[in-house]
C-alpha positions as CSV (number, residue, x, y, z in Angstrom):
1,X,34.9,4.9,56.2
2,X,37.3,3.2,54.3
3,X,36.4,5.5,50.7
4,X,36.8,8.9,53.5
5,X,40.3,7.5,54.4
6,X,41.9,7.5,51.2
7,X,40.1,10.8,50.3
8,X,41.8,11.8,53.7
9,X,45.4,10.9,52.9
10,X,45.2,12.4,49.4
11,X,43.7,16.0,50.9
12,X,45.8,16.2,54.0
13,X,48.8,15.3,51.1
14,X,47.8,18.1,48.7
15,X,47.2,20.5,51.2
16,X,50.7,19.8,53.0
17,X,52.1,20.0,49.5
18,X,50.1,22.3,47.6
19,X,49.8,25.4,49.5
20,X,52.1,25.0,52.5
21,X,51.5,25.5,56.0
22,X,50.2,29.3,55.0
23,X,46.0,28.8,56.2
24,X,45.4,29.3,52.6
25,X,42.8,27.7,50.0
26,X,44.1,24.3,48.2
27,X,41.1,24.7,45.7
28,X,41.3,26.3,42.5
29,X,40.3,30.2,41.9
30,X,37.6,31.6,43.5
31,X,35.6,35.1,42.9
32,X,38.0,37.5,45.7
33,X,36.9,38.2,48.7
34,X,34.0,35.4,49.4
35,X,35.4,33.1,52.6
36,X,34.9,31.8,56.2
37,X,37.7,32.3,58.7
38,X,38.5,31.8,62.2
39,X,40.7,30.0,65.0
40,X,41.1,25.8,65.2
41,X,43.1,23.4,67.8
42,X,44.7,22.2,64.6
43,X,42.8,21.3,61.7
44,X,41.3,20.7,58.3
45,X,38.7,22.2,57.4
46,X,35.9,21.3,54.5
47,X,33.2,22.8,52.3
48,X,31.1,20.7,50.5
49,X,29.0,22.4,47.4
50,X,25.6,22.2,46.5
51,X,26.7,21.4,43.0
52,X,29.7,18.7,43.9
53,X,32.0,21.3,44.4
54,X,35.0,20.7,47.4
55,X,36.7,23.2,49.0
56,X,39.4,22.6,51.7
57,X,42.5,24.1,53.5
58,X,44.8,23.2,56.2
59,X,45.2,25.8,59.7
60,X,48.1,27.3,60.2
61,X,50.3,25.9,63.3
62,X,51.4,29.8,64.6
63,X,52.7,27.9,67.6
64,X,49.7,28.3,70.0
65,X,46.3,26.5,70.8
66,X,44.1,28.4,68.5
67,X,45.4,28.3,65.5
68,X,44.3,30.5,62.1
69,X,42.1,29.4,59.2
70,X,40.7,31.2,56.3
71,X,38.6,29.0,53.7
72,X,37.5,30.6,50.1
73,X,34.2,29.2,49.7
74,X,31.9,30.2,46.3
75,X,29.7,32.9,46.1
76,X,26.1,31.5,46.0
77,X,26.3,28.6,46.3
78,X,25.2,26.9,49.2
79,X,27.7,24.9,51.3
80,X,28.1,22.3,54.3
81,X,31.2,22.5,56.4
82,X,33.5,19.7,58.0
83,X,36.3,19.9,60.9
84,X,39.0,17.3,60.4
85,X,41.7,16.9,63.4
86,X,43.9,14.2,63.4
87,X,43.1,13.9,59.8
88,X,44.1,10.9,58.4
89,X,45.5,9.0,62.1
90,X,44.2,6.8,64.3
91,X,42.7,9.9,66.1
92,X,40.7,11.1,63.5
93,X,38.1,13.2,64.5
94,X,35.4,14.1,62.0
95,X,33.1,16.9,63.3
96,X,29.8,18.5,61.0
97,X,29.1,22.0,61.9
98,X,26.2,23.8,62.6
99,X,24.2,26.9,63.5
100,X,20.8,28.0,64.8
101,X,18.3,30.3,62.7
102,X,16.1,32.5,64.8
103,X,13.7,29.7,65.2
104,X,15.9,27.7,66.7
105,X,16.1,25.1,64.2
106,X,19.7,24.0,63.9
107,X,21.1,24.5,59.9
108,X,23.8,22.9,58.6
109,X,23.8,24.5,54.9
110,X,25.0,28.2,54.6
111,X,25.4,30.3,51.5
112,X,27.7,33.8,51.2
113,X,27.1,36.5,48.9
114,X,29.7,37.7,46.7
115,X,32.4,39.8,49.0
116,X,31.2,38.3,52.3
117,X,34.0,37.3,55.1
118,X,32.5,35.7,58.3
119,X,34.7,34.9,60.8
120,X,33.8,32.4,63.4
121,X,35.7,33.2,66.0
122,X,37.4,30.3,68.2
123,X,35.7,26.8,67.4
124,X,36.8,24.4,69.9
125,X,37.0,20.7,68.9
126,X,37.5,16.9,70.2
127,X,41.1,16.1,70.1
128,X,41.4,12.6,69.6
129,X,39.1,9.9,69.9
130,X,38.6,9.7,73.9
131,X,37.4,13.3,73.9
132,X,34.5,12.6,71.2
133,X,33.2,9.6,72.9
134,X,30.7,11.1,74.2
135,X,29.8,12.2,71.1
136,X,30.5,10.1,69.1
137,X,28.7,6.6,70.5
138,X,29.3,4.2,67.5
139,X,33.3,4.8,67.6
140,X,33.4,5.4,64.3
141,X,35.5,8.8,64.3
142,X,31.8,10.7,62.9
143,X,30.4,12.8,65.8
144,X,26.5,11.5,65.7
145,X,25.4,15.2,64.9
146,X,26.6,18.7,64.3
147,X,29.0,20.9,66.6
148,X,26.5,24.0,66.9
149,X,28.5,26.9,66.8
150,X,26.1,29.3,69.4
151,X,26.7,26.5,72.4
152,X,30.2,26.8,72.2
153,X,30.9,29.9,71.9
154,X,31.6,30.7,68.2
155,X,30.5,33.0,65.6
156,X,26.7,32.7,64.0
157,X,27.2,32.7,60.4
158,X,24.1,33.3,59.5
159,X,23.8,36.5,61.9
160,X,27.1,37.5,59.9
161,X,26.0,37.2,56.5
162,X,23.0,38.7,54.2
163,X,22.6,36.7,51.2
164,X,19.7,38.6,49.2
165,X,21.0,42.4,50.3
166,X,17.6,43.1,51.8
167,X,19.5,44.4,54.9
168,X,18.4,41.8,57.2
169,X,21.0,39.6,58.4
170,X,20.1,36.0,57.5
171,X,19.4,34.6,60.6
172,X,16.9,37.7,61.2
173,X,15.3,37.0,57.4
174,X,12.3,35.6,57.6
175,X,13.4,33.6,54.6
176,X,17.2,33.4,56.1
177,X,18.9,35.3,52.8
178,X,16.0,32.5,50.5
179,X,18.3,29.9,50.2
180,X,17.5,27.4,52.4
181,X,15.9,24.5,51.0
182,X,12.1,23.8,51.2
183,X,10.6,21.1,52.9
184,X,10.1,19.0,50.2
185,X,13.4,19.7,48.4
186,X,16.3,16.9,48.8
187,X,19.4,18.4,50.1
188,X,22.2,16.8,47.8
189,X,24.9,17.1,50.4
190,X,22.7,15.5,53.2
191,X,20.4,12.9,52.1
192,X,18.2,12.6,55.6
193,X,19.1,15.6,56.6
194,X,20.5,14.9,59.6
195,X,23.1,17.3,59.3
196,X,25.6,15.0,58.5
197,X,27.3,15.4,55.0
198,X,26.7,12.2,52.7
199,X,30.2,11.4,52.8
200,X,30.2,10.4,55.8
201,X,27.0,9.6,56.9
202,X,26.8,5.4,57.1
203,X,23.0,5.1,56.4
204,X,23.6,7.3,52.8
205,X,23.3,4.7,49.8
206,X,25.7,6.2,47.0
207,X,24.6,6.1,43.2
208,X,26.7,3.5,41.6
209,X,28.1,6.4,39.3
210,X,29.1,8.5,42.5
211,X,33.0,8.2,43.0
212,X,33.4,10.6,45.6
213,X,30.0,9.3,47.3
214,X,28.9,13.1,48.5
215,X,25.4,11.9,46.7
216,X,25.9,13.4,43.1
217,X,26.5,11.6,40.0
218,X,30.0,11.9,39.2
219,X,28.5,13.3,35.2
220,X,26.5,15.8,37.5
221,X,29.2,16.8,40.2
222,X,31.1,19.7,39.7
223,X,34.1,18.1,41.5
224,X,33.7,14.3,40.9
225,X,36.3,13.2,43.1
226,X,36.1,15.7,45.4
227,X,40.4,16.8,45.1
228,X,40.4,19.9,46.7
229,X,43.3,21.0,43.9
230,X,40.3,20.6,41.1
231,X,38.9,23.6,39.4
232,X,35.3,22.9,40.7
233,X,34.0,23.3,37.0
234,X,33.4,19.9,35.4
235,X,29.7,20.7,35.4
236,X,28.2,21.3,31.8
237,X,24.8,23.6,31.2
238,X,25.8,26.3,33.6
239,X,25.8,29.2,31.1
240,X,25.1,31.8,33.2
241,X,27.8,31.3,35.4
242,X,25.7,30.8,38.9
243,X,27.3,27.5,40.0
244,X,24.3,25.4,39.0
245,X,22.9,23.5,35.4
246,X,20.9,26.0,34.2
247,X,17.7,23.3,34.7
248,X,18.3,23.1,38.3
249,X,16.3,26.3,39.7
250,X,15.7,24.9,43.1
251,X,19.3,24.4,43.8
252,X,19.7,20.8,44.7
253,X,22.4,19.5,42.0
254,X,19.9,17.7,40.1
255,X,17.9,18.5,36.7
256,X,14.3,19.9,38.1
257,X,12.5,17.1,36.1
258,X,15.1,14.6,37.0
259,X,12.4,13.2,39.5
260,X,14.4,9.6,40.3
261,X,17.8,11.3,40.7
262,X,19.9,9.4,38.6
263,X,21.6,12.2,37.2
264,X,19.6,12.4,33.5
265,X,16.9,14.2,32.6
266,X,13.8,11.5,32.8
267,X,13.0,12.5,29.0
268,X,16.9,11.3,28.4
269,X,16.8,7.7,27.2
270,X,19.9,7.8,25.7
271,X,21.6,9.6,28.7
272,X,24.0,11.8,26.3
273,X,22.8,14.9,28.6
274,X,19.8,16.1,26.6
275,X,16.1,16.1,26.0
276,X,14.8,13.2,24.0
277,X,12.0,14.1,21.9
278,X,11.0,15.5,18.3
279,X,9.0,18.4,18.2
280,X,9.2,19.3,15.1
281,X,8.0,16.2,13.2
282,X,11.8,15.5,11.4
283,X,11.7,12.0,12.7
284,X,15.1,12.9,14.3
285,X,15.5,13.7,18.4
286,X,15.9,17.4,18.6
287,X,18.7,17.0,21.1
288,X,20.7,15.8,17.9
289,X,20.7,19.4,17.0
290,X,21.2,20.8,20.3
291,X,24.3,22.8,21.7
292,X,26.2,20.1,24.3
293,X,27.4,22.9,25.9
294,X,27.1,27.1,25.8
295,X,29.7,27.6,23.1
296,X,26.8,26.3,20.7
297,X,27.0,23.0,18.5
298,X,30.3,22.7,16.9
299,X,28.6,20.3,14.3
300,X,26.6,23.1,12.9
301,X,28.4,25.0,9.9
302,X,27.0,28.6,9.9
303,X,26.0,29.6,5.8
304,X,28.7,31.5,4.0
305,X,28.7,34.8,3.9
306,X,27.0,36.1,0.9
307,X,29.8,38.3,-1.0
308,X,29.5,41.5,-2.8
309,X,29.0,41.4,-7.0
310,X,32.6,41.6,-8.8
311,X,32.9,44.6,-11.0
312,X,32.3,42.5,-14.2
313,X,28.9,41.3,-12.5
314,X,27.4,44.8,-12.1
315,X,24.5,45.6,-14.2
316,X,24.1,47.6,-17.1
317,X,22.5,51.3,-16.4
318,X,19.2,51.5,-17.5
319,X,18.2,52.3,-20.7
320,X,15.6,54.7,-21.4
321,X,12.6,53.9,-23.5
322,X,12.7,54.3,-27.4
323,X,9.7,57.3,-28.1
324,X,7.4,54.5,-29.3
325,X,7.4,53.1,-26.2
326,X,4.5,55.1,-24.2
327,X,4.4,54.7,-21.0
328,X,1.0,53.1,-19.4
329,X,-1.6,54.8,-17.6
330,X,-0.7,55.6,-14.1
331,X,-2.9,52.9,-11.5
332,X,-4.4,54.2,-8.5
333,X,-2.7,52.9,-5.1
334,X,-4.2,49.5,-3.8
335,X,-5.7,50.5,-0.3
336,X,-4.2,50.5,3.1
337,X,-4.2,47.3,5.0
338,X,-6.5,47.3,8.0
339,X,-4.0,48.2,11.0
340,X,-3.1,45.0,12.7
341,X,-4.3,43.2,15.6
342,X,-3.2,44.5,19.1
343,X,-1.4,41.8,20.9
344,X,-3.3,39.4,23.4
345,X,-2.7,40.4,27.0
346,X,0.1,38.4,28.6
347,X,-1.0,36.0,31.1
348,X,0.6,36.4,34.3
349,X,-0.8,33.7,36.4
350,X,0.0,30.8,34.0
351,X,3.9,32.6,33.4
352,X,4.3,32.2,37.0
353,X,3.2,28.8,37.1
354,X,5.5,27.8,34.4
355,X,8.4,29.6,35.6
356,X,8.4,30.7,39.4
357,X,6.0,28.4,41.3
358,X,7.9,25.4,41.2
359,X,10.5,27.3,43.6
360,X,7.5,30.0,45.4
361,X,4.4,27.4,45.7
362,X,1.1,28.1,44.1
363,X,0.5,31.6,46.3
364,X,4.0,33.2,45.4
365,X,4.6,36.3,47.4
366,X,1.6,37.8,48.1
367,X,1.1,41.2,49.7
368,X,4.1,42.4,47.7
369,X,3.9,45.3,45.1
370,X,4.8,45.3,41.9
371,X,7.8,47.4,41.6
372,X,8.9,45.1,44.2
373,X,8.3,42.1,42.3
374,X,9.7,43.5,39.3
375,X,12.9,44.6,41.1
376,X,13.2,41.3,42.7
377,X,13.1,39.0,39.7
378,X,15.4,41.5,37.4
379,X,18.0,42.1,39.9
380,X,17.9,37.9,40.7
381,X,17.8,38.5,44.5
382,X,17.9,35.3,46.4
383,X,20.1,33.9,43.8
384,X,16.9,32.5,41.6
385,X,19.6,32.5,38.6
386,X,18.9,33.2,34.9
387,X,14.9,33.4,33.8
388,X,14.2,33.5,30.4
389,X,11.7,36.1,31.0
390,X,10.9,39.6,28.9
391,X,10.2,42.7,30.5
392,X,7.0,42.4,29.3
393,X,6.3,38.8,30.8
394,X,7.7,39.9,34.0
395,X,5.7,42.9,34.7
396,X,3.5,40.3,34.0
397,X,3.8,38.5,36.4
398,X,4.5,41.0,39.0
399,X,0.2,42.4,38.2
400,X,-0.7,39.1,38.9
401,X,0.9,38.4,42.0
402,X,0.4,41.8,43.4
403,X,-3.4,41.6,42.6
């Protein structure tokens, strides 16, 4: 606890300082309109990003027991959220929070679309360190597992929200919005999922290069030190602006072939951020020549433009010929060239494999049409992100699986 207690002190400091006593966001600027609200006994409340990203904000003390909260959270990107009271005293009271899906199944990770504002209502909490024993058996100021927000009386985010604007509320969705994690993906907020956030969960082993221990490495966090006055934008690779490296297309902070999670793409043996390899037979590493970031290379000089002849440099007209000089006989025209080739058929089943099943599984969606497909993947619902996809290789696709 001792790394969450200094974190403590310097948010409960910022937020005192920063932004007042107002209810208002201590992070940096955040697309308008995208936040959870509702009514505390007193509190600080967290949000803890898929990508590193930390979000936080104090209640506002309006005199009475319930008192008002509004946190700006990012627009698809999925989230875990914290209740603080007594935050940085003796009587510190640390509670995760969760909700039930229509299953049942208590979730602890929540995504809102662009524009969304759930409020949860009242959420009652432990105040002080007597109250939570109960919950809280080790003493350690953690509750042992999350506050669910339907057995107390508190709003159902996920009954409030609809992530993939199919019209079904998320916790009706038979997918809940398709955000939520597969079995076999990692969550990178909560290791064992046990729904209690890595930092401060006891039994989560940080990376040595993890400063603000919320499982990330700090060159893969967008917010390496979790400050909740940070801009949330230290991450590099995100060019199409969704929250996440542009390699990372199941969401869970980390390359997709960064299989022992250090942060480095497992090709990267020089772990400067890029592939290692030399396709092209120069005998230097292609990631030599490769953009660091989306503003391109800046070691790469683009040719000089070519400029237009001086008026000195323009040629002499054409002279015509002198009468002894005949012309030739005219030459028939060469004949056509055969029309070319028709392209080869695209190959939907192995563009999906490549591109969609590591996200779908081998079987996709199947029983969908194509339009549907096609609408799906071009309009990025679920928050799939940027696919370097034609229309042709899409349409593609969409045959195949609709087959």
């Amino acid at each position: 606890m001792f790394k969450r207690s200094l974190i403590s002190v310097a948010v409960l400091a910022i937020l005192q300082s920063g932004c007042g006593d107002d209810g208002s966001s201590g992070s940096a600027s955040l697309p308008s309109g995208t936040s959870v609200s509702g009514t505390v006994p007193g509190t600080v409340i967290e949000a803890y990003g898929d990508n590193g990203s930390y979000y936080a904000v104090k209640s506002t003390d309006d005199g009475t027991a319930m008192h008002p909260f509004t946190l700006d959270v990012p627009a698809g990107v999925g989230f875990h959220m914290v209740m603080i009271t007594g935050d940085g005293t003796s009587e510190e009271v640390v509670t995760p929070i969760g909700f039930r899906d229509s299953s049942g199944r208590v979730r602890t990770r929540l995504m809102l679309d662009k524009g969304e504002q759930v409020d949860l209502g009242h959420v009652p909490l432990h105040m002080g360190r007597n109250a939570a024993a109960q919950d809280d058996l080790d003493d350690d100021g953690v509750l042992d597992h999350p506050l669910v927000l339907d057995d107390v009386g508190a709003g159902n985010p996920l009954s409030l929200s609809d992530v993939d604007d199919d019209g079904v509320n998320d916790w009706d969705d038979d997918d809940h919005g398709g955000y939520h994690y597969h079995s076999d993906t990692v969550d990178p907020q909560d290791h064992d999922d046990d729904g209690i956030p890595n930092v401060y969960d006891h039994d989560h082993a940080e990376h040595p290069d993890d400063r603000d221990g919320d499982g990330l490495p700090d060159h893969i966090d967008a917010n390496p030190d979790n400050d909740p006055d940070h801009g949330n934008d230290a991450l590099d690779g995100d060019c199409d602006g969704d929250g996440y490296h542009d390699e990372d297309h199941d969401h869970d902070g980390y390359y997709d072939d960064d299989h022992d999670r250090d942060g480095y793409h497992d090709d990267d043996y020089d772990y400067d951020g890029d592939h290692d390899s030399d396709h092209d037979d120069d005998g230097v590493d292609d990631d030599e020549n490769e953009a660091h970031s989306c503003g391109g290379d800046p070691g790469t000089t683009p040719p000089a433009p070519v400029q237009p002849p001086t008026p000195d440099q323009t040629s002499a007209p054409v002279q015509p010929p002198a009468p002894d000089q005949t012309s030739a006989p005219v030459q028939p025209p060469a004949p056509a060239e055969p029309p070319a080739a028709p392209p080869a058929a695209l190959d939907g089943q192995a563009l999906y494999t490549n591109s969609c099943s590591s996200c779908h599984g081998a079987s996709g969606v199947n029983g969908t049409t194509a339009p549907q497909i096609t609408s799906a993947i071009s309009g990025n619902l679920g928050g799939m992100g940027s696919i370097a996809l034609t229309p042709e290789e899409i349409q593609a696709i969409a045959n195949y699986l609709a087959l």
